[in-house]
N, C-alpha and C positions, 0 to 999 in steps of 0.2 A: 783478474785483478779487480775489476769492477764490484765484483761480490763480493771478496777483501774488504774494499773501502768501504761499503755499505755498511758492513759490521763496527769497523772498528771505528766509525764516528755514528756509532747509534742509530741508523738512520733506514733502519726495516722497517719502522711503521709508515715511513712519510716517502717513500722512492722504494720502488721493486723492477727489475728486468722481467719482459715477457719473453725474451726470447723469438724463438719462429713461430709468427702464426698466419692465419691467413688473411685474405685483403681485406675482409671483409671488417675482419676483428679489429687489424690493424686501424683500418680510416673509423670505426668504430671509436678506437680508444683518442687517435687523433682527435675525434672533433668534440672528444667530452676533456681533452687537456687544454692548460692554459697556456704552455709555449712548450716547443721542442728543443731537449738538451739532447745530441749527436756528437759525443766526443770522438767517433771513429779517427783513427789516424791514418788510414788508408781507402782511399777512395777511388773506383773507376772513373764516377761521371758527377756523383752524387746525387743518386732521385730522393732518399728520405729529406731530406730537407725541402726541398721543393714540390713535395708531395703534403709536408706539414703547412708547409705556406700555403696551399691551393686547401687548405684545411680553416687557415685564418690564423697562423700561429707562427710567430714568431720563434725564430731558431737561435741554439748556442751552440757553436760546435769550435774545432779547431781550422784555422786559413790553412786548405790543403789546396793544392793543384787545380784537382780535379775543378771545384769552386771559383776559375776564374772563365770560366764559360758558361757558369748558372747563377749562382747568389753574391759572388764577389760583387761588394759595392751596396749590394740592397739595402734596404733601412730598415727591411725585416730579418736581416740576419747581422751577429754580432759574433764577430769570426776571433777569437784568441790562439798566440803559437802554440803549435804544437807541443802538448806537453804539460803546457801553461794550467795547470787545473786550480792555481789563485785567479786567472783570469776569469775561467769559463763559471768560477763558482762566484767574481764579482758579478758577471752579467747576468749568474740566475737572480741573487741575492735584485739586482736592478728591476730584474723584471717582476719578482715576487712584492716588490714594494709597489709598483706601480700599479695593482690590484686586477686590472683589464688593461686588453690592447689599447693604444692610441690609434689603432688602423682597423677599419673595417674591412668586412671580408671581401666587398668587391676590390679594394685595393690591393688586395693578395692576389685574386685570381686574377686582375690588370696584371699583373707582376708576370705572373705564371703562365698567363694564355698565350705568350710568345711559344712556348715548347709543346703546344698542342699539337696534334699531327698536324693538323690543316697548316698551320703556321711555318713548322718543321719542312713540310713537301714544298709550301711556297718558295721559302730561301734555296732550298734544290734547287725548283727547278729556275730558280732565278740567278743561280751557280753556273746551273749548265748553259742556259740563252748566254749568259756574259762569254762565257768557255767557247759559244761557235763563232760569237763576234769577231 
């Protein structure tokens, strides 16, 4: 559907899907964009998003689930319902006006360095000492 809409609002020279590629390409292409649009509507956990932020990039996507254990609430993402594609095209339209981020990249990866492994293992094991208490 996405490559649908692309056409029939003109919009092949200024937005294109890449598809599957590799990591490399991927955080490649991340850290030469200006913000992450992710309208998925189904999500396990959500890493592109938070993969974009640890990039310095501000996200547009849909308030799924999954997103209330990672970016629900952040200031670098701007969550519209499901669905909502007047929403998610106000908040590119917002960000496109605003020229550059308002946030520097170490404020991203503030954001993000909670879900580093080291971070991840600490709340473990600080799960399990509460659990023998």
């Amino acid at each position: 559907e996405i490559s649908r809409l692309i056409k029939e609002y003109s919009l092949s020279d200024n937005l294109f899907v890449l598809g599957a590629v590799s990591d490399s390409e991927k955080f490649e292409t991340l850290y030469k964009s200006k913000y992450c649009m992710f309208p998925s509507r189904v999500e396990g956990w959500g890493l592109v998003p938070v993969e974009a932020m640890a990039c310095g990039l501000e996200v547009v996507a849909y308030d799924l689930p999954a997103y209330k254990s990672n970016i629900y609430g952040s200031k670098f993402a701007k969550l519209s319902e499901i669905g909502d594609i007047d929403g998610i095209a106000r908040f590119v339209i917002e960000l496109l006006l605003q020229k550059k981020s308002k946030y520097t990249l170490s404020e991203f990866r503030g954001f993000v360095d909670r879900f580093s492994l080291q971070s991840v293992a600490n709340r473990e094991l600080e799960l399990i000492a509460n659990e023998e208490n």
